[in-house]
C-alpha positions in Angstrom: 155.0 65.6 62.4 152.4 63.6 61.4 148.8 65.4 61.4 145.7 63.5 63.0 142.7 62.6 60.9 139.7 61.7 61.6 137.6 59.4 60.3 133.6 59.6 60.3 131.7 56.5 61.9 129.5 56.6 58.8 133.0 56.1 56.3 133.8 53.3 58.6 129.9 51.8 57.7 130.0 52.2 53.9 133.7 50.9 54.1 132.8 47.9 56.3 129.5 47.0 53.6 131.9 47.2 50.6 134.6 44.9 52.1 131.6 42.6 53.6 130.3 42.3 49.8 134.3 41.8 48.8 134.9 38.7 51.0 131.5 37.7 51.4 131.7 38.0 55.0 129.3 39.7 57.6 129.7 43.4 58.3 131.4 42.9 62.2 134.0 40.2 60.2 134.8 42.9 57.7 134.9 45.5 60.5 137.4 43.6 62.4 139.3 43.1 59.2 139.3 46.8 58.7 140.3 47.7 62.6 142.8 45.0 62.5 144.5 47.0 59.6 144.3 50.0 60.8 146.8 51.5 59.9 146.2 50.7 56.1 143.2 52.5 56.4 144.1 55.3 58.2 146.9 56.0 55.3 144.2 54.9 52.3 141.5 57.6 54.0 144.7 60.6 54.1 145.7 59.6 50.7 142.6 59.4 48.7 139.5 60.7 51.0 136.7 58.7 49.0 135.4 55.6 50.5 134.9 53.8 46.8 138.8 54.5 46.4 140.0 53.6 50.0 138.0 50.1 49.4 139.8 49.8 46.3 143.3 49.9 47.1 142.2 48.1 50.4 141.5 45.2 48.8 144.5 45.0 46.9 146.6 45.6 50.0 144.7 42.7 51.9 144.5 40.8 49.2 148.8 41.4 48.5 149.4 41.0 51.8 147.3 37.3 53.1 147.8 36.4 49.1 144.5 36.0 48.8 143.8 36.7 45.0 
């Protein structure tokens, strides 16, 4: 069974600035960007806690899946 994390406001914030900076978007573009991948971030937050290392494989995810980069 899958256990249920949760995930501070503020992570969400500090994740939402660095991905804002990544894409050179506005903060509510990259938030929608994080909530539409969800999932992704749900599983990057369990695996690695750290918002610096959640961005980072983030980013490649995003970027691997819409073949951005």
């Amino acid at each position: 069974m899958k256990e249920e994390m949760f995930i501070s406001e503020k992570k969400i914030e500090k994740l939402s600035k660095r991905v804002a900076k990544t894409f050179s978007l506005s903060e509510e573009e990259a938030l929608g960007v994080i909530y539409e991948e969800w999932d992704i971030v749900e599983t990057l937050f369990h695996e690695h806690g750290k918002v610096k290392a959640v961005h980072q494989y983030f980013i490649e995810e995003i970027n691997y899946t819409y073949r951005i980069a």
